[in-house]
DSSP file (Angstrom, degrees, kcal/mol; ACC not computed):
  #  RESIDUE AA STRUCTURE BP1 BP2  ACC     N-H-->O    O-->H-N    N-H-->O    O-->H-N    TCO  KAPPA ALPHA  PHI   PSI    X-CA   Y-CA   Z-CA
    1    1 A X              0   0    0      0, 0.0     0, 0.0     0, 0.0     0, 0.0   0.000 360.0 360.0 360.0 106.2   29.4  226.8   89.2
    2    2 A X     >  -     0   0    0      1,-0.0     4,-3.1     3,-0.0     5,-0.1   0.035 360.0 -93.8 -61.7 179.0   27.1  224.8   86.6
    3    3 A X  H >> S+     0   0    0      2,-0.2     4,-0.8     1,-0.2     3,-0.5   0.981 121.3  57.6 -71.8 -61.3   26.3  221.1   86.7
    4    4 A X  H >> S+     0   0    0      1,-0.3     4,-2.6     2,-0.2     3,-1.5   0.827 106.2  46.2 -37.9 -65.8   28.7  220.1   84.6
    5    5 A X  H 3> S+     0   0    0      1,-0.3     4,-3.8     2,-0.3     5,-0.3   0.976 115.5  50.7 -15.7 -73.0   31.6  221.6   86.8
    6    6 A X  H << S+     0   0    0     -4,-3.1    -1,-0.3    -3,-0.5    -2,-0.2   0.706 109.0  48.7 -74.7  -5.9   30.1  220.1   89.9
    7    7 A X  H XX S+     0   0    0     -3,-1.5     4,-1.6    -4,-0.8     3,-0.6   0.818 108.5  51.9-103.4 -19.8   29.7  216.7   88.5
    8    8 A X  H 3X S+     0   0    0     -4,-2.6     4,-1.5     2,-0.2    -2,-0.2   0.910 112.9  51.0 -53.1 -47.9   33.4  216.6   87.1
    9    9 A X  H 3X S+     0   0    0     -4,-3.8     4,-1.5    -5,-0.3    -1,-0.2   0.788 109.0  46.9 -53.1 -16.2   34.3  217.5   90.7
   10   10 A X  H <> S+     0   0    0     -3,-0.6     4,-2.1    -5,-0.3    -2,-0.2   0.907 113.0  53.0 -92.7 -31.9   32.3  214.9   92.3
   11   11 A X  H  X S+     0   0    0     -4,-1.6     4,-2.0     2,-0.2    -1,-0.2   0.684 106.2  46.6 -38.9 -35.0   33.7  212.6   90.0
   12   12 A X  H >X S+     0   0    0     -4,-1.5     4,-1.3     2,-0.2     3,-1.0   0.964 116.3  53.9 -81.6 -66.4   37.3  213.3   90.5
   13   13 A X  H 3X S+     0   0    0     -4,-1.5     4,-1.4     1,-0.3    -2,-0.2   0.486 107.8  42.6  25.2 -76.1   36.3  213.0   94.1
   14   14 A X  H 3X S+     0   0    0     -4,-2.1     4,-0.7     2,-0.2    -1,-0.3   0.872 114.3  54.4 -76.5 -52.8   34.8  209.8   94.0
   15   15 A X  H XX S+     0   0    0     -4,-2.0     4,-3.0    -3,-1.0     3,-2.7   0.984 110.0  50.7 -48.2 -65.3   38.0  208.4   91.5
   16   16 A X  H 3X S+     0   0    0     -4,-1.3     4,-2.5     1,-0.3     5,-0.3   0.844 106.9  48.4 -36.5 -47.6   40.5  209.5   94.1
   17   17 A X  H 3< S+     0   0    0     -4,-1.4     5,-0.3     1,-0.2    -1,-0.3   0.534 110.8  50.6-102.6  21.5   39.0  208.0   96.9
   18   18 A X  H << S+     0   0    0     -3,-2.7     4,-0.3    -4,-0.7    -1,-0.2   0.737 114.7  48.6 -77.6 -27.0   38.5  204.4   95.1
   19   19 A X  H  < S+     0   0    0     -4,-3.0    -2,-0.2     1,-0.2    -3,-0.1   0.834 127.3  20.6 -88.6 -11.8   41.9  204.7   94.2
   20   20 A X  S  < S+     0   0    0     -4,-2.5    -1,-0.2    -5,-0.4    -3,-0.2   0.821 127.3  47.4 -75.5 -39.2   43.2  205.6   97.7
   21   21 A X  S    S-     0   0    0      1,-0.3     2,-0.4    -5,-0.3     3,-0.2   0.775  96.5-127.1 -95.3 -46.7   40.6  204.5   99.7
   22   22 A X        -     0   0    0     -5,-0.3    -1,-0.3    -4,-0.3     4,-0.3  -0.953  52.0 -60.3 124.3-155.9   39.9  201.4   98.7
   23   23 A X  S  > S+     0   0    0     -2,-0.4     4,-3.0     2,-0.2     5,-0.3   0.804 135.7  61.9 -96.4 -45.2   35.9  200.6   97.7
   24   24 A X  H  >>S+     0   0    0      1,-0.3     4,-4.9     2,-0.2     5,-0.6   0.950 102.6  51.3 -37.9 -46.8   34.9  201.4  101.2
   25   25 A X  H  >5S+     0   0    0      1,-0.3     4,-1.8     2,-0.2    -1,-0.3   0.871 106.5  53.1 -49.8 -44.7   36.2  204.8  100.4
   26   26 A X  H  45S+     0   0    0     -4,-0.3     4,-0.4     2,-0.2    -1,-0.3   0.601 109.2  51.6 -95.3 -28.0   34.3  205.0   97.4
   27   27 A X  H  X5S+     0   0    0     -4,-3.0     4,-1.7   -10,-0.2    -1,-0.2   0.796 105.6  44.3 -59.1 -50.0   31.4  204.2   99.1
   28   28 A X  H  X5S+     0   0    0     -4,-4.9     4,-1.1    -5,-0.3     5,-0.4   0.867 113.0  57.4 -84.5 -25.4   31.1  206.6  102.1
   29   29 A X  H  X<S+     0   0    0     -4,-1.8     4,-1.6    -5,-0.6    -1,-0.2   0.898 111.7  41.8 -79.9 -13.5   32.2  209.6   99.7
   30   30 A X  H  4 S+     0   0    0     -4,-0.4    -1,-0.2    -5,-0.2    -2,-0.1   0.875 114.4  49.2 -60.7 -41.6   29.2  208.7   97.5
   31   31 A X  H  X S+     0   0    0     -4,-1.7     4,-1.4     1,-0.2     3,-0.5   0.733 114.6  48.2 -66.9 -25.1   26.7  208.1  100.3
   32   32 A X  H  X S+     0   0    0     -4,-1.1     4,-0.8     1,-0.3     5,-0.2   0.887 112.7  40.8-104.7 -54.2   27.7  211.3  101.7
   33   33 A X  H  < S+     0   0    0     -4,-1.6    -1,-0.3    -5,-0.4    -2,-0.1  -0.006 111.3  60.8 -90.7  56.5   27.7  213.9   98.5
   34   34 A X  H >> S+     0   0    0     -3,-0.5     4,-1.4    -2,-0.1     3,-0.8   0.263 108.1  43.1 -83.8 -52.3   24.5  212.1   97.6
   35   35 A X  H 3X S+     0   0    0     -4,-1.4     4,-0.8     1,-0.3    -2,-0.2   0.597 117.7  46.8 -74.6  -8.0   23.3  213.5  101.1
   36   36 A X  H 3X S+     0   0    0     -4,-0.8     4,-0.5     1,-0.2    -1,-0.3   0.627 109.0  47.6-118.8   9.0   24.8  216.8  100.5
   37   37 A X  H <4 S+     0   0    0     -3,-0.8    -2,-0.2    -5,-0.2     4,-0.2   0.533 118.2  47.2-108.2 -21.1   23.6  217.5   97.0
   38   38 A X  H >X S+     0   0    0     -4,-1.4     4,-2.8     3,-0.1     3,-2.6   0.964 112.2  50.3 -84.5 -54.7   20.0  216.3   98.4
   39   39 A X  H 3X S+     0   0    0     -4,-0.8     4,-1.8     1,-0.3    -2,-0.1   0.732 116.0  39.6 -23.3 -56.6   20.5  218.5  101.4
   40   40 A X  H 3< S+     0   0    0     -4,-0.5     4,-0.3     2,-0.2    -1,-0.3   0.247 108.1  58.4 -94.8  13.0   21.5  221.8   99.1
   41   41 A X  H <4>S+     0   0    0     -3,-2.6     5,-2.2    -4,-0.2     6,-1.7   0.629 112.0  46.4-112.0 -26.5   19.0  221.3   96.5
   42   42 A X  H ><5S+     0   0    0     -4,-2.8     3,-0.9     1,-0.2    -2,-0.2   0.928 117.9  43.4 -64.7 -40.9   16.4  221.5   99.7
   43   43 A X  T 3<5S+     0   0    0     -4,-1.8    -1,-0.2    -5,-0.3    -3,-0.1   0.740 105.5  51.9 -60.5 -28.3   18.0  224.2  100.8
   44   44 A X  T 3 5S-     0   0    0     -4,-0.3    -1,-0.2    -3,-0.1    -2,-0.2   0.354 115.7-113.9 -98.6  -9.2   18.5  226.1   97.7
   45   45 A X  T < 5S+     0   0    0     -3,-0.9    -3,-0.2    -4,-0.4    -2,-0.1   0.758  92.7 106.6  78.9  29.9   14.0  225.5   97.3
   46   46 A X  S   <S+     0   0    0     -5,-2.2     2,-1.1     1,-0.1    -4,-0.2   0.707  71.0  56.9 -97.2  -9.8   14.7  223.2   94.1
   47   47 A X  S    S-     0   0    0     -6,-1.7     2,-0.5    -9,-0.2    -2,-0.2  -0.699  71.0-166.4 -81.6 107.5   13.9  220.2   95.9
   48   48 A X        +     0   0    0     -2,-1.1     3,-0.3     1,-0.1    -6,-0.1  -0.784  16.1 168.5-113.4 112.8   10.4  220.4   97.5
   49   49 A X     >  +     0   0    0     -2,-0.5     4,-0.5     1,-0.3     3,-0.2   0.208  67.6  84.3 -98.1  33.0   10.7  217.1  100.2
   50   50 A X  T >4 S+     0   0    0      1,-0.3     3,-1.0     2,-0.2    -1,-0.3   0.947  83.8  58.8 -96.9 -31.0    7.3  218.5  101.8
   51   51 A X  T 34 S+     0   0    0     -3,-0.3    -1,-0.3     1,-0.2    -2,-0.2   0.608 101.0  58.3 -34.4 -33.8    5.6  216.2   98.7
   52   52 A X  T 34 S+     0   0    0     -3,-0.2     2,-0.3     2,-0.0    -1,-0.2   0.522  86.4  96.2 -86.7   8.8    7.4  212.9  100.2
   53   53 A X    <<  -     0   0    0     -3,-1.0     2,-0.3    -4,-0.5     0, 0.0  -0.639  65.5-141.4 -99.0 145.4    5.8  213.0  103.6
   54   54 A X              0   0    0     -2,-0.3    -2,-0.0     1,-0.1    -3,-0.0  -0.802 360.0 360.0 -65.0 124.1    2.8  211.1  104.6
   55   55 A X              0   0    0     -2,-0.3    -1,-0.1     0, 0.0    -2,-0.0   0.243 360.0 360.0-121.5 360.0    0.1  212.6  106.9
């Protein structure tokens, strides 16, 4: 699946659940594949978070 692909799905996503949901709706499903596209770009080693930490 390319980017394009995965950002028309988060998109439809996102539409559905303002128009279902309400805005709340549209909110926690943003917050939430925002946390899972950071989540699988760590996972997947293009996100390197070992650069945001402080020691």
């Amino acid at each position: 699946m390319n980017t394009a692909t995965a950002g028309l799905g988060a998109g439809m996503a996102l539409g559905f659940a303002g128009y279902f949901g309400g805005f709340w709706a549209f909110l926690l499903v943003l917050v939430l594949g925002t946390a899972g596209l950071i989540a699988g770009l760590a996972l997947q080693g293009d996100l390197d978070l070992r650069g945001r930490r402080r020691r």
